[in-house]
VEXFI-457539 format. One line per 8 residues: their letters; for each residue x, y negated, z negated of C-alpha. Coordinates in steps of 0.5 Angstrom, whole numbers. Layout:
A	X,Y,Z ~ ...
// end
This chain:
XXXXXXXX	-18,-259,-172 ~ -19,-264,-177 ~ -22,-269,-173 ~ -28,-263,-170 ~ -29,-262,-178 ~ -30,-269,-179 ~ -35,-271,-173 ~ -38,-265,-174
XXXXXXXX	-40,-265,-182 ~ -41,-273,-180 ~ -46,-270,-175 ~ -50,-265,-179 ~ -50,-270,-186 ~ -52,-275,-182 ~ -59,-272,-180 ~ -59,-268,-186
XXXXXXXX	-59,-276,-190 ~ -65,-278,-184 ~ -69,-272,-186 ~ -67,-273,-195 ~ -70,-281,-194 ~ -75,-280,-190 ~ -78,-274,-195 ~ -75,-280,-201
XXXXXXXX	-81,-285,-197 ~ -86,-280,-197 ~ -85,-281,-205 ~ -83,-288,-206 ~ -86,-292,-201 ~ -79,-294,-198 ~ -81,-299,-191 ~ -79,-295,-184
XXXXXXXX	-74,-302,-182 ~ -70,-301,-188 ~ -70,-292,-186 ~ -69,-295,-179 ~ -63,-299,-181 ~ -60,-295,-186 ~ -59,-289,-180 ~ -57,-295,-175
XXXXXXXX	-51,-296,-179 ~ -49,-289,-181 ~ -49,-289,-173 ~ -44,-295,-172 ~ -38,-292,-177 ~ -39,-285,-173 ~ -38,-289,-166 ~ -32,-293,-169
XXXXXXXX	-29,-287,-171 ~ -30,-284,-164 ~ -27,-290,-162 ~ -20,-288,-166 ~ -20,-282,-164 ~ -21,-281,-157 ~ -23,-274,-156 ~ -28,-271,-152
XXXXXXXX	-30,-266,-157 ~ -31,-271,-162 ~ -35,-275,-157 ~ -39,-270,-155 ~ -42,-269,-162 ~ -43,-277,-164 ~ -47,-277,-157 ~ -51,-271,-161
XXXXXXXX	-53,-276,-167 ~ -54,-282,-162 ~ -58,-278,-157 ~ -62,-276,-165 ~ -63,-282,-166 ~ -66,-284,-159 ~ -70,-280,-157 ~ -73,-279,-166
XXXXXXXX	-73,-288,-166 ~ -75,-290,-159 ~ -79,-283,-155 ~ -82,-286,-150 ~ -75,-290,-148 ~ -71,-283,-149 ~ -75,-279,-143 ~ -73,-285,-138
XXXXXXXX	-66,-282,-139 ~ -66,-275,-136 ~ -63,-278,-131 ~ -56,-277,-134 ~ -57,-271,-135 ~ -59,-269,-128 ~ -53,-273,-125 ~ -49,-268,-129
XXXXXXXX	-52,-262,-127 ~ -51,-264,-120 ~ -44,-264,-121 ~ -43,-258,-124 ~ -47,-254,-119 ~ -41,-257,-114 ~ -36,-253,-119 ~ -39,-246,-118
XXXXXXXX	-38,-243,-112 ~ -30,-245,-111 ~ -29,-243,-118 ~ -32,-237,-117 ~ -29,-235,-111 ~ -22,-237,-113 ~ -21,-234,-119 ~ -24,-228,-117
XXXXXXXX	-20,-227,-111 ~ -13,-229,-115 ~ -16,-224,-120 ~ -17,-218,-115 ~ -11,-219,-110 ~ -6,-223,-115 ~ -5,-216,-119 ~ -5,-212,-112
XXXXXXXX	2,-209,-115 ~ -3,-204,-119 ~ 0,-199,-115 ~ 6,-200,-117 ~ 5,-200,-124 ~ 1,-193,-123 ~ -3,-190,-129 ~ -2,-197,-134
XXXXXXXX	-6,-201,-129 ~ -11,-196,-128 ~ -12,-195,-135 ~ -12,-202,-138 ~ -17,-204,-133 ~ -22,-198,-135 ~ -21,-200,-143 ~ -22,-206,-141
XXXXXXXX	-29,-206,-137 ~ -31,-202,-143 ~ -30,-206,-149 ~ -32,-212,-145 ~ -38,-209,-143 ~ -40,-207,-150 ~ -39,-213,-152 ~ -44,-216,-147
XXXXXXXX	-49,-212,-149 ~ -48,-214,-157 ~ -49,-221,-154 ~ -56,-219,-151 ~ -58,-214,-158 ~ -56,-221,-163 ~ -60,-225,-158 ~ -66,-221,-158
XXXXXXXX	-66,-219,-165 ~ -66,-227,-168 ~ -69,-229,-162 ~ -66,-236,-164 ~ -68,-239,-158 ~ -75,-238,-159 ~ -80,-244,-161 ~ -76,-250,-156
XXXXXXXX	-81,-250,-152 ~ -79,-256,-147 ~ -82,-260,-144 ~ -86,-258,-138 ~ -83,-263,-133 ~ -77,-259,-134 ~ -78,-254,-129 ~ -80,-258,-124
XXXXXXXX	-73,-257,-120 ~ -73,-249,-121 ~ -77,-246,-115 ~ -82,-240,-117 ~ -80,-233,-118 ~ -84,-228,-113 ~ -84,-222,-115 ~ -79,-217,-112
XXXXXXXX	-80,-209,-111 ~ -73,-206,-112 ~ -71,-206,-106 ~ -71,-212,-105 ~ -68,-214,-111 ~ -61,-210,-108 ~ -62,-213,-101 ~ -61,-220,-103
XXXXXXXX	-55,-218,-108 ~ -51,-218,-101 ~ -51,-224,-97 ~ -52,-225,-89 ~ -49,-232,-89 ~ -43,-235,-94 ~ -45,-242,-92 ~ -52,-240,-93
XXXXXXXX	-50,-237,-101 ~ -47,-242,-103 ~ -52,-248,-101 ~ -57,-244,-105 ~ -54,-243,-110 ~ -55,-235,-110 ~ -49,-234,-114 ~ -49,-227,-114
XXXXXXXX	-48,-226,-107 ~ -42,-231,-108 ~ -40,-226,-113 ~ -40,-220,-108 ~ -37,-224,-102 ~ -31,-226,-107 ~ -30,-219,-109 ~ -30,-216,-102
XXXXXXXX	-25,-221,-100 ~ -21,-220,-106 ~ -21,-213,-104 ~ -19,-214,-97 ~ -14,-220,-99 ~ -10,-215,-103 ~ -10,-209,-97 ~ -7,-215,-92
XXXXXXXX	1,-214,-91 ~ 5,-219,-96 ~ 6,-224,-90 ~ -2,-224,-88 ~ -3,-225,-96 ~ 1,-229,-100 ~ -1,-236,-96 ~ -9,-234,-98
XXXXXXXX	-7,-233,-105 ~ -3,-239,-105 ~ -10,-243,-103 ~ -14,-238,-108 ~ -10,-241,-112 ~ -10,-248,-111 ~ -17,-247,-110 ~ -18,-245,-117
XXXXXXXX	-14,-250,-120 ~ -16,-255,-117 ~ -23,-254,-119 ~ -21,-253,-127 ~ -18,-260,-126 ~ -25,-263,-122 ~ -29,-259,-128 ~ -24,-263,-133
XXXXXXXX	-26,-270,-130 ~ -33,-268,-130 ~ -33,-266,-137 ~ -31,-274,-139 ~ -38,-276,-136 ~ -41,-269,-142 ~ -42,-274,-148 ~ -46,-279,-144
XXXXXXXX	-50,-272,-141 ~ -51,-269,-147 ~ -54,-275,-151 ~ -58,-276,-145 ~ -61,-269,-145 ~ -61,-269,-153 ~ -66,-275,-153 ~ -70,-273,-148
XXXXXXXX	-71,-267,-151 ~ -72,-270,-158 ~ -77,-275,-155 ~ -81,-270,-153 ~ -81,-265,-159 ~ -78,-267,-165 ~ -72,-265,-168 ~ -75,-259,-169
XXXXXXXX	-69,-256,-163 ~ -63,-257,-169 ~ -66,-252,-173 ~ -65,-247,-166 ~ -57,-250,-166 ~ -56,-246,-172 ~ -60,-240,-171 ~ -55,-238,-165
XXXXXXXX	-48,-241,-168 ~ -51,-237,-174 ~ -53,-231,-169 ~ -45,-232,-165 ~ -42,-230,-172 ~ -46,-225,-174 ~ -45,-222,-166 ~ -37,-223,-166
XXXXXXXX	-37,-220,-173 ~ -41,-214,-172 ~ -36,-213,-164 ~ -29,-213,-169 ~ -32,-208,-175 ~ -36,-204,-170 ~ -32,-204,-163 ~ -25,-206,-164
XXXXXXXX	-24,-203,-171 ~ -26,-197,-169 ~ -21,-196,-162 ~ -16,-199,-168 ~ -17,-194,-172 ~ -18,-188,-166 ~ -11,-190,-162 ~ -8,-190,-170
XXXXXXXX	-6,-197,-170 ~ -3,-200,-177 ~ -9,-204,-179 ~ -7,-208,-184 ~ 1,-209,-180 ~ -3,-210,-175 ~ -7,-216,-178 ~ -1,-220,-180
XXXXXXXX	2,-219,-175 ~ -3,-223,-170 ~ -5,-227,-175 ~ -1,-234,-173 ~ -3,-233,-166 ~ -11,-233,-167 ~ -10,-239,-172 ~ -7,-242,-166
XXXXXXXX	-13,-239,-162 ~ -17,-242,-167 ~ -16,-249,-167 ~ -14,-250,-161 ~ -20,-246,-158 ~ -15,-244,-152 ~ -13,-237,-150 ~ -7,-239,-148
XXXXXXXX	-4,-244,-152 ~ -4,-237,-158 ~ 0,-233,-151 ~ 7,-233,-152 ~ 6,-233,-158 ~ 2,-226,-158 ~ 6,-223,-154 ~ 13,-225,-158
XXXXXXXX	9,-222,-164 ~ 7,-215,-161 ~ 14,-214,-159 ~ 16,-215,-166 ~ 11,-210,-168 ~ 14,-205,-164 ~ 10,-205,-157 ~ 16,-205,-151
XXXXXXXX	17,-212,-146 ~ 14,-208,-141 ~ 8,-206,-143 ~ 6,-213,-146 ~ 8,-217,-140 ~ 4,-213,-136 ~ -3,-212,-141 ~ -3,-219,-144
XXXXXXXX	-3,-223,-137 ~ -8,-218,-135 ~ -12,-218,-140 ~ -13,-225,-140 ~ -17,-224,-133 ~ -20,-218,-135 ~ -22,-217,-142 ~ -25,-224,-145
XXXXXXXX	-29,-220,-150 ~ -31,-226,-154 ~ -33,-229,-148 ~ -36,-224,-145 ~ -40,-223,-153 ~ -42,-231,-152 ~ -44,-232,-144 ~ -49,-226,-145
XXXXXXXX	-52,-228,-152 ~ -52,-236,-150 ~ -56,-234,-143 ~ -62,-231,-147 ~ -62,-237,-151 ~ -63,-241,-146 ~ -69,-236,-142 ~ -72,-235,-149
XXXXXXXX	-72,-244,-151 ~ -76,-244,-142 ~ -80,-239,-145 ~ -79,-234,-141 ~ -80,-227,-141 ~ -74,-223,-138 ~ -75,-217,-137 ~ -70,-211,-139
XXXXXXXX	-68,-210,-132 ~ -66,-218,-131 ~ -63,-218,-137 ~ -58,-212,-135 ~ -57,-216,-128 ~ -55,-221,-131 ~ -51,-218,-136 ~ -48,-214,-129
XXXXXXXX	-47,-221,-126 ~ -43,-224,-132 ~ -38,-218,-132 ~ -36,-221,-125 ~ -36,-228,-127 ~ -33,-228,-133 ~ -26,-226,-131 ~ -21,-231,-130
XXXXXXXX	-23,-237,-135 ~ -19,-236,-141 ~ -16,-242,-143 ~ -21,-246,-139 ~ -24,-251,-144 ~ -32,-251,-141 ~ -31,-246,-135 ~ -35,-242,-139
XXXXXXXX	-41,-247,-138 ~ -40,-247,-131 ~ -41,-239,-132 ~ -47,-240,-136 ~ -50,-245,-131 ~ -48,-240,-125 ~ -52,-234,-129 ~ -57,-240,-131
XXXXXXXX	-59,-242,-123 ~ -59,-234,-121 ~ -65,-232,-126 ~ -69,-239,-124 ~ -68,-242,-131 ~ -68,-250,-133 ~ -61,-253,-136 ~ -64,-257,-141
XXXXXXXX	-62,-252,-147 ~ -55,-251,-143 ~ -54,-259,-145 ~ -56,-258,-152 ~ -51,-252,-153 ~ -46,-256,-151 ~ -47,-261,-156 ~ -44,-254,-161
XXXXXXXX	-40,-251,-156 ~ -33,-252,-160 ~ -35,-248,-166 ~ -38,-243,-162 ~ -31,-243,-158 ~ -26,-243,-164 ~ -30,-236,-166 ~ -30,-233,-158
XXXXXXXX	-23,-234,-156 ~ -21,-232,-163 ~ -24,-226,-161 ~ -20,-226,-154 ~ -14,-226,-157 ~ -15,-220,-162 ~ -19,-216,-156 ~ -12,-218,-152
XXXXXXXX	-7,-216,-157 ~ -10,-209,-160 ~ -11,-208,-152 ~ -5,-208,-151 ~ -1,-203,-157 ~ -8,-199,-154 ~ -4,-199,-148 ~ 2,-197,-151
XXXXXXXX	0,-191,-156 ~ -5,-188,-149 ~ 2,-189,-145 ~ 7,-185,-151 ~ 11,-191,-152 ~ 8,-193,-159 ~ 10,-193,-164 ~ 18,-193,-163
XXXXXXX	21,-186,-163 ~ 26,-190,-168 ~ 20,-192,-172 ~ 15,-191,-176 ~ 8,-192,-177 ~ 6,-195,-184 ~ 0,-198,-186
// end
């Protein structure tokens, strides 16, 4: 926590220092060599406390000031380095199918014994797709009405990978939702159709007997696992590649782009703010939860949420802290575990806002129906990443390549993606805890008949 802080108050005081001395040269005539070596030096400390630290965040952040400089100082040698960028979009798409495809079979066929539990597991995965699916469209209001997207303008080059989008009649459009070949899908990255193939399978692996079952489950399993584990190594190449990308961009536009970072941190706050006083305060306050007793009680959990930005590192603790306030064992360890698969709503709030960033940083236009598309898009893909690090990027490139948009703004976010993580999974673990005693009260087991509500 205290080493993000640092690279990131490093990062923003950095620029901020190039912006005071240049607008001080303009007055006082100071020689661009000595702006120049001044902005040098302040890089080589940041990269020898990169070096002490050794963290893949705080590397990814002095790449963002290194890239700055680059593409700022040395333009035309910056637009030779979209080549970095490039090589790590291509290992991302490698990621995406398998990924999708075993979380969101163990997603469906791993909780196959809802039978068994009956009226709980129905009723925890309605809540869930409500709050989740108001949460995305949060997500989508916030990024339309600040707009923080609008004025990137990318280079036109780009685009030169994304094939043209034909226009669609409506029929169209629900055809090629439904793949004909798997093999085909996921070649061409039609992650929509991958979607559809997985959920069918997950439903037919959850109807199979236990013995035809358990074996594909296990390698769903696996699958999944591994993937977070090849994400993972990829992620170690993330720093070079977002400095890459970072200088590419600024080589061609300024650092104009910085300004448009802080419009969509500033507009994931505010979203995530309005989500907890207009969705879940509400819902806590009709299922007649104790606010305030509430609020103290999974206050160590979401500061642990916070600072490590993973949802499950805050779980046990959460479910500890929840049995304490009154909520049986029974119904804890079956919503808790299930909402971290089903009822991401900081996720899902972030994945719908940060996709319409990147269309308005291409310059593109979606519709209000493409939006909506996307938005059912990301409600699917979204189950399963919680306590991931990055496996939201691999959901926002699936959601990237599937309305044709460019990937450079993804890289560019990615350069602020930890303080949007604190943010989100905070607001994961929350969602998650007030679920799980929604759940109780709706069952009749809470509070205690030996206990008393008090606010």
């Amino acid at each position: 926590m205290t080493n993000l802080k640092t690279a990131t108050l490093g990062l923003w005081a950095s620029l901020g220092v190039t912006a005071l001395a240049h607008t001080a040269s303009a007055f006082f005539a100071i020689p661009e060599t000595v702006l120049t070596g001044t902005r040098w030096m302040a890089l080589a400390f940041f990269l020898l406390y990169a070096f002490r630290k050794r963290s893949l965040t705080t590397w990814i952040l002095i790449s963002m000031l290194v890239g700055s400089e680059i593409g700022y100082t040395f333009p035309e040698f910056a637009q030779n380095l979209n080549i970095f960028s490039k090589i790590f979009l291509k290992l991302i798409k490698t990621i995406i199918a398998p990924l999708l495809f075993g979380t969101l079979v163990v997603g469906i066929a791993g909780h196959s014994n809802l039978k068994q539990v009956g009226r709980m597991g129905w009723k925890s995965l309605v809540y869930f797709e409500v709050v989740t699916t108001l949460a995305l469209f949060i997500g989508l209001i916030a990024i339309n009405i600040s707009q923080a997207g609008v004025g990137v303008n990318l280079p036109k080059d780009s685009h030169e990978e994304l094939p043209d989008v034909p226009e669609q009649n409506a029929i169209q459009i629900i055809l090629h939702i439904f793949p004909d070949n798997i093999a085909k899908a996921v070649a061409n990255g039609e992650v929509l159709q991958i979607v559809v193939f997985s959920v069918l399978f997950g439903i037919g692996l959850a109807m199979a007997p236990e013995d035809k079952r358990k074996p594909m489950l296990s390698f769903a399993e696996s699958l999944s696992e591994t993937m977070f584990k090849f994400t993972a190594i990829i992620m170690y190449f993330a720093p070079i590649a977002v400095g890459a990308a970072l200088a590419y961009t600024i080589g061609h536009m300024g650092l104009g782009i910085l300004v448009n970072l802080l419009k969509l941190l500033g507009t994931l706050y505010a979203a995530l703010l309005v989500f907890l006083g207009g969705v879940l305060l509400p819902v806590a306050l009709v299922a007649r939860v104790p606010i305030k007793r509430f609020a103290q009680t999974i206050a160590e959990p979401v500061s642990i949420a916070f600072a490590t930005t993973s949802s499950e590192s805050a779980l046990p603790r959460a479910m500890e802290a929840l049995e304490k306030f009154g909520v049986p064992r029974k119904i804890v360890a079956f919503v808790m575990p299930t909402g971290y698969s089903f009822n991401l709503d900081g996720t899902t709030l972030y994945l719908s806002l940060a996709t319409i960033f990147v269309a308005q940083a291409a310059g593109r236009n979606l519709t209000w129906g493409e939006q909506l598309s996307a938005v059912f898009l990301l409600m699917l893909t979204s189950k399963g990443v919680a306590g991931v690090p990055r496996a939201s990027l691999v959901i926002l490139m699936g959601a990237a390549a599937y309305l044709k948009l460019p990937v450079e703004p993804i890289f560019i976010i990615l350069g602020i993606d930890e303080l949007m993580d604190m943010a989100r999974t905070s607001v994961n673990v929350i969602g998650n805890c007030l679920a799980t005693v929604v759940i109780a009260r709706w069952e009749g087991e809470y509070p205690p008949k030996n206990d008393s509500i008090v606010e």
